[in-house]
C-alpha positions as CSV (number, residue, x, y, z in Angstrom):
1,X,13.3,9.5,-6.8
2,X,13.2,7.5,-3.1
3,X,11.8,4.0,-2.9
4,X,9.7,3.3,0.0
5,X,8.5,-0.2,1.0
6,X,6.3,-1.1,4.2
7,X,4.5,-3.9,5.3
8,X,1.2,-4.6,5.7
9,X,-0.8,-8.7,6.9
10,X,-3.7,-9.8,5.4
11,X,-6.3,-12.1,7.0
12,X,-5.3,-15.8,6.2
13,X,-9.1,-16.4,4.5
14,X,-9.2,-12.9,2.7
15,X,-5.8,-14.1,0.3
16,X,-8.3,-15.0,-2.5
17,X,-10.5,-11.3,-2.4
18,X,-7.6,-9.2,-1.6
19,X,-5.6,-10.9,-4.9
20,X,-8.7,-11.0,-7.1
21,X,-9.4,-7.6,-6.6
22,X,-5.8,-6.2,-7.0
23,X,-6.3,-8.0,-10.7
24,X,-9.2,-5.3,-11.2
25,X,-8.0,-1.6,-9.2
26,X,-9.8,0.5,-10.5
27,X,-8.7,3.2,-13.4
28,X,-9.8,6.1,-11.3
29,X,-7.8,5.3,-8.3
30,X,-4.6,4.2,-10.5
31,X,-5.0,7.9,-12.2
32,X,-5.2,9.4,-9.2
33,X,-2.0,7.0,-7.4
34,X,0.0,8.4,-10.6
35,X,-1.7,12.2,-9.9
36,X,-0.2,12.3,-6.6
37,X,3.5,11.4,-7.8
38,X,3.3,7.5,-6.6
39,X,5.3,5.2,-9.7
40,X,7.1,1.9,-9.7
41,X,4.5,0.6,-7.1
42,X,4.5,-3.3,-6.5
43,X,2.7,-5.5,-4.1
44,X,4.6,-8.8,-3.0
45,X,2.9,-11.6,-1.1
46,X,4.3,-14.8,0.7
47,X,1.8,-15.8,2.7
48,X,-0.4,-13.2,4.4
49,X,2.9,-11.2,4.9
50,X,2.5,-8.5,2.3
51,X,5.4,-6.3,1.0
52,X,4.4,-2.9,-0.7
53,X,7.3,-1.0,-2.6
54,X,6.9,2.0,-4.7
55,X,8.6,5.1,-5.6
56,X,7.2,9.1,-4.4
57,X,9.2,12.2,-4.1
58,X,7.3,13.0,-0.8
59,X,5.8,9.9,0.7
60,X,3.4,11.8,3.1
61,X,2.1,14.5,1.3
62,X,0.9,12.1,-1.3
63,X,-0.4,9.8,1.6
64,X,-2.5,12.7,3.2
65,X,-3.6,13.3,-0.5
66,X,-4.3,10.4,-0.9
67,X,-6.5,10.2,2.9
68,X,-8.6,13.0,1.1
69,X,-9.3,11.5,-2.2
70,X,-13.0,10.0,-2.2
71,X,-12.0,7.3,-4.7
72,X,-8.8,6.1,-2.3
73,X,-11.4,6.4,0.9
74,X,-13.6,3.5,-1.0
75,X,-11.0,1.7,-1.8
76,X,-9.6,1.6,1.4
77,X,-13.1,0.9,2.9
78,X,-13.2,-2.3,1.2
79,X,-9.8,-3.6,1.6
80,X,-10.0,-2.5,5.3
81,X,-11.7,-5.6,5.8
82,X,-9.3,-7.6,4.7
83,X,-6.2,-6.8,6.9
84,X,-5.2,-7.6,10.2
85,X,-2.4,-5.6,12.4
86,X,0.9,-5.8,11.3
87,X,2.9,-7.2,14.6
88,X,5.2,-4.6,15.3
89,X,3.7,-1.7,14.0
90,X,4.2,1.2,16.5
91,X,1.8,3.3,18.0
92,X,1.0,6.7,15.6
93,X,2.4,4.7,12.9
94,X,0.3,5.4,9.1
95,X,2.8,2.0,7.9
96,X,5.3,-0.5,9.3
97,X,7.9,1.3,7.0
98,X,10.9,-0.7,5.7
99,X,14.2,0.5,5.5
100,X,16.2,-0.1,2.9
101,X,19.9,-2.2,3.6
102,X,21.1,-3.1,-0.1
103,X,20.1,-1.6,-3.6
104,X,21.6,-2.7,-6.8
105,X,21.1,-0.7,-9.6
């Protein structure tokens, strides 16, 4: 199955929320993360640099699945708050995707 990673900032005073409340995601939007074929999804942090990795057959079709699911939408409504633009993100860009240079199995 691919691996994906992009990158996404957070706001240097919403560290705190945005890791308190990645202690507590909810069970409905976990269910429906798994439902859409998303697996092996990690969140890495150094500073407000964030580094999102996870593992999807079809990364888009579960991300406009996902951009229809009324759980995800509230979710992403209140993190929303909590980001600020990733520096070279690219215009039409959903992600500042990653691309991968090593893997070691």
């Amino acid at each position: 199955m691919p691996r994906f990673a992009f990158q996404l900032r957070i706001k240097p005073d919403a560290i705190e929320e945005y890791e308190r409340e990645h202690q507590r995601v909810w069970p409905e939007l976990l269910a429906k993360l798994k439902q859409v074929g998303i697996s092996d999804y990690s969140i890495f942090r150094r500073g407000q640099e964030l580094v999102l990795s996870l593992r999807v057959d079809d990364f888009d079709k579960a991300w406009d699945e996902l951009d229809r699911d009324p759980v995800n939408l509230r979710w992403q409504q209140l993190m929303s708050r909590l980001f600020e633009p990733v520096p070279d993100l690219q215009p039409g860009e959903r992600f500042a995707m990653m691309k991968e240079v090593f893997r070691l199995e």
